[in-house]
C-alpha positions as CSV (number, residue, x, y, z in Angstrom):
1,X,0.0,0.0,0.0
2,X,1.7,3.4,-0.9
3,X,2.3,6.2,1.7
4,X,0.6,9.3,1.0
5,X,2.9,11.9,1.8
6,X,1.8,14.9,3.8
7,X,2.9,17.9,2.7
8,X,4.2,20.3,6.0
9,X,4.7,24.4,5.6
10,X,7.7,25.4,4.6
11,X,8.9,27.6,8.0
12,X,12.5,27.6,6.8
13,X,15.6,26.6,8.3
14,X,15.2,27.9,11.7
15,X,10.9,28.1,11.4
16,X,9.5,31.7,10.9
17,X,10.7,33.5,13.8
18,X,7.4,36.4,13.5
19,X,5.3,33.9,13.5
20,X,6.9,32.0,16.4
21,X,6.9,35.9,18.8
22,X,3.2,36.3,17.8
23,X,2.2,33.1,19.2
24,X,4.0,33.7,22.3
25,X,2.4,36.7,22.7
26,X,-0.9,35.1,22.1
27,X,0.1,32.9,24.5
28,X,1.2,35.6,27.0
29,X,-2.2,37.3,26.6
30,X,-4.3,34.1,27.1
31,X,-2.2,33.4,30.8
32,X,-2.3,36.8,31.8
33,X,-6.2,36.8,31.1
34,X,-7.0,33.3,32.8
35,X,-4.8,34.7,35.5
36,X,-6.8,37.6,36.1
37,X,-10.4,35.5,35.3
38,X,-9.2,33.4,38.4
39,X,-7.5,36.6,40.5
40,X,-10.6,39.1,40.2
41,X,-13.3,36.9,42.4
42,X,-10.7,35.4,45.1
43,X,-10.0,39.1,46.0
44,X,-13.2,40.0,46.2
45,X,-14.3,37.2,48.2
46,X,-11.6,37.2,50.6
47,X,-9.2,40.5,50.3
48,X,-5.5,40.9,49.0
49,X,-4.5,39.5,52.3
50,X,-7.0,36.0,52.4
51,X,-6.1,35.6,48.7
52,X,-2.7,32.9,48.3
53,X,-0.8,33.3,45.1
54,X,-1.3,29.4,45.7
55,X,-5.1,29.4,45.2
56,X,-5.0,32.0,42.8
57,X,-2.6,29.6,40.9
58,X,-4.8,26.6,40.9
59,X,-7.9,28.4,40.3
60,X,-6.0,29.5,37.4
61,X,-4.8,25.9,37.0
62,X,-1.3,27.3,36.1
63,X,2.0,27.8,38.4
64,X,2.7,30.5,41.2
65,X,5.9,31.1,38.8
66,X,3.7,32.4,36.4
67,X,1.8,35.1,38.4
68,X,5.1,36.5,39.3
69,X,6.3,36.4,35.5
70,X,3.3,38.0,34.2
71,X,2.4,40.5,37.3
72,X,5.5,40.3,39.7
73,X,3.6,41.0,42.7
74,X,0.3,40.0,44.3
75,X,-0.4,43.5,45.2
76,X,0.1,44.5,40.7
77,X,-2.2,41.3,40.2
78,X,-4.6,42.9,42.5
79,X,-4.9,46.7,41.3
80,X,-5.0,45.1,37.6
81,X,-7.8,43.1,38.5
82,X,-9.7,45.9,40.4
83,X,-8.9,48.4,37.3
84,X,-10.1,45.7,34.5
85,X,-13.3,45.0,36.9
86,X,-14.2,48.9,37.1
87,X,-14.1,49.5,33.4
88,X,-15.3,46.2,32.4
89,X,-19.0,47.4,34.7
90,X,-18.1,51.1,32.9
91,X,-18.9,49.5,29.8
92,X,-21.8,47.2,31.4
93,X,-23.5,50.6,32.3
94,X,-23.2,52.4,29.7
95,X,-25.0,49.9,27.5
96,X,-27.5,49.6,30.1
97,X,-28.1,53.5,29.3
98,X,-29.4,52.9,25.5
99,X,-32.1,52.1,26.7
100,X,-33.4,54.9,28.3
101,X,-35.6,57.1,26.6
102,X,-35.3,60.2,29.3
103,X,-32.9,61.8,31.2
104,X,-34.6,60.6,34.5
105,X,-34.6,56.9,32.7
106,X,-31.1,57.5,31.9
107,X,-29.7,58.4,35.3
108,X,-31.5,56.0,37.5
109,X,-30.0,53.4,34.3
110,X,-26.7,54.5,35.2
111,X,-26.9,54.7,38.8
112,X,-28.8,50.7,39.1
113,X,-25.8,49.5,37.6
114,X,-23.3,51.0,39.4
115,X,-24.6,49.7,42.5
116,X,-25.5,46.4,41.7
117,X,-21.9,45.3,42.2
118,X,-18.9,45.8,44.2
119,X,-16.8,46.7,41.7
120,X,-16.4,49.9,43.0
121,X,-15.6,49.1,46.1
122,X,-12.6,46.6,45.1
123,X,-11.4,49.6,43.3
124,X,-11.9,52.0,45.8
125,X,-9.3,49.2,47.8
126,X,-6.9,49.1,44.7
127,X,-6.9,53.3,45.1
128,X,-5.8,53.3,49.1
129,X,-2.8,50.4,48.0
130,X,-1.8,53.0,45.5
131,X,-0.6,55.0,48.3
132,X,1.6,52.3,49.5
133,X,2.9,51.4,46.4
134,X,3.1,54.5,44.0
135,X,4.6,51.9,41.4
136,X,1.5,50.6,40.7
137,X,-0.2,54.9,40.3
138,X,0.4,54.7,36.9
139,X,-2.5,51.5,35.7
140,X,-4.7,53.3,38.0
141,X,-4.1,56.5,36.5
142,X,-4.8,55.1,32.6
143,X,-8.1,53.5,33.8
144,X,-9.5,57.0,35.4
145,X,-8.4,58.9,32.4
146,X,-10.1,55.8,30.3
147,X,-13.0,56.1,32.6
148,X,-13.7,60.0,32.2
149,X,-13.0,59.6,28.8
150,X,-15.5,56.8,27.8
151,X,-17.8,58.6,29.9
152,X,-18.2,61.6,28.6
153,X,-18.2,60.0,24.8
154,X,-21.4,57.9,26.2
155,X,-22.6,60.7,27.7
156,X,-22.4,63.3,24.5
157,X,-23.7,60.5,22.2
158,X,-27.0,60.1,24.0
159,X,-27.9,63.6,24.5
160,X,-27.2,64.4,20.8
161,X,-29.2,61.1,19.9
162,X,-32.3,62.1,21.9
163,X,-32.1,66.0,21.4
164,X,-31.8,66.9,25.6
165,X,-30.5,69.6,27.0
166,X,-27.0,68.4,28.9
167,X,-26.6,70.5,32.1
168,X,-23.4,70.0,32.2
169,X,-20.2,69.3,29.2
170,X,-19.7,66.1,29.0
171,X,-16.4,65.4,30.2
172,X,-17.6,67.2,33.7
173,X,-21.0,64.8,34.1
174,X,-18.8,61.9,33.7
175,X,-16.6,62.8,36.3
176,X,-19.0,63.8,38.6
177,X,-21.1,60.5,37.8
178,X,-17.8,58.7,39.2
179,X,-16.7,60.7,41.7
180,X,-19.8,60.4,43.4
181,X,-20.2,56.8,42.5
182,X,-16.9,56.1,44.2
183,X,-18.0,58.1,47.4
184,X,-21.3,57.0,48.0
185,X,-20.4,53.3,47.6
186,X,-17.1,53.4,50.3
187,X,-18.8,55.5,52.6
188,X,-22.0,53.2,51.8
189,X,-20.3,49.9,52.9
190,X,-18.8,51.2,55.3
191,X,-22.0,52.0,56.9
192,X,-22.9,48.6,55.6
193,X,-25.5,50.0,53.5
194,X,-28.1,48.2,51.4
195,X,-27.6,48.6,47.3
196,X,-31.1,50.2,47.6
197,X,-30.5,52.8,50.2
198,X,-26.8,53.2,47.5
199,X,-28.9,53.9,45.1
200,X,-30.8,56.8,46.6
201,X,-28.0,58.5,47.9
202,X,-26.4,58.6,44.3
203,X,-29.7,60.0,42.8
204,X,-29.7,62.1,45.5
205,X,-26.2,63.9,45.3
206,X,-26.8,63.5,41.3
207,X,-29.7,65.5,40.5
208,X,-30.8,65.8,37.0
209,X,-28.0,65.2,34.7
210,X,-29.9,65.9,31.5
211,X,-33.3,67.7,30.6
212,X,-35.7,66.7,28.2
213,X,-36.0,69.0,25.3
214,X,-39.8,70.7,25.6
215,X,-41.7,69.2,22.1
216,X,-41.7,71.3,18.9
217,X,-38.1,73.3,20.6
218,X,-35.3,72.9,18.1
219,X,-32.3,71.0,20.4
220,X,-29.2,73.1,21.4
221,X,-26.6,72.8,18.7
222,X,-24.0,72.7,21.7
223,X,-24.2,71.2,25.3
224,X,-24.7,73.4,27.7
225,X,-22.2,73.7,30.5
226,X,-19.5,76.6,29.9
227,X,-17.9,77.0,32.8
228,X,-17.8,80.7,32.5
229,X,-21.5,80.8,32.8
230,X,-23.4,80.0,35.9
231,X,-26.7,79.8,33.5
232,X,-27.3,78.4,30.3
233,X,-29.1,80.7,27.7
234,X,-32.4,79.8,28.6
235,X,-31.9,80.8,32.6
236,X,-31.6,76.6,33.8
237,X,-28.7,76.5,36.4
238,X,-25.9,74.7,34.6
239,X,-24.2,73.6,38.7
């Protein structure tokens, strides 16, 4: 019986060498990922302190070596997890605001989601490590600018898409959406507060974020929100 012959890629002498630093990168990004799938609930059930770079490890089912390649310290495994976590619910409540169709639906959209998890929180702990460890400033530092910047995109995209009147630019509702978020929730379990009674104290400190544009107005062509002005053009507080 003849042999078929199977006919292999030609990689060259030594194999392709692009080829073989894009898979190791692949590979890199897979770990690193699994790593921080397994990391992200372990801290948040039991603190940086209760969670082992053991049990992370097998949780990950990979090697304690490979934390400390990929992260170097339990502490940089920990704020990374905390950052990813905060943007990865930045992005779960902002698609949970497309579905309002007002500015009150709109807020009390944003404000649900923010407090249905303890993301928040876990940052809030990865913030007050920062000061310990000004090393690890920088990640947190990308992932607020991200934050504030994502934020005020959403933010600008669904005024414009339902003609309201924004009370404030853009970039300043998103911040003061998260500084507040991020200050109700750490003083909120620390009182050991309720997500309900979380939820009304953000509404509360929020206020209207957005106005509904009265039917038959033409919409602003710009946001209003100069912080020159203490009033917008037709007399509504822009603070």
């Amino acid at each position: 019986m003849a042999v078929k012959s199977v006919e292999m890629p030609f990689e060259g002498p030594a194999g392709d060498p692009r080829h073989a630093a894009r898979a190791t990168r692949s590979a890199g990004r897979k770990m690193r990922s699994l790593l921080l799938d397994a990391a992200s609930p372990l801290f948040r059930e039991r603190g940086l302190a209760g969670a082992s770079i053991s049990d992370i490890a097998t949780a990950a089912n990979a090697f304690p070596s490979q934390i400390t390649y990929y992260f170097r310290t339990k502490e940089a495994l920990f704020v990374e997890c905390a950052c990813r976590d905060l943007l990865y619910l930045a992005r779960r409540t902002e698609q949970a605001a497309l579905t309002a169709h007002t500015p009150r639906e709109y807020t009390h959209a944003l404000v649900a989601t923010v407090t249905s998890t303890d993301s928040v929180a876990f940052f809030a702990e990865a913030l007050t490590l920062t000061r310990r460890r000004p090393d690890l400033a920088p990640l947190v530092e990308r992932t607020i600018e991200r934050l504030h910047g994502e934020g005020a995109r959403a933010h600008a995209a669904q005024v414009a898409r339902h003609g309201w009147r924004s009370l404030r630019a853009p970039d300043e509702s998103s911040r003061r959406f998260w500084a507040a978020a991020i200050g109700v929730i750490l003083e909120g379990y620390a009182m050991g507060r309720s997500s309900d009674e979380l939820r009304g104290e953000m509404l509360r400190v929020l206020g209207e974020q957005a106005r509904a544009t009265p039917a038959g107005e033409t919409p602003p062509l710009r946001l209003v929100g100069d912080q020159n002005a203490s009033t917008s053009s037709d007399g509504e507080t822009s603070s």
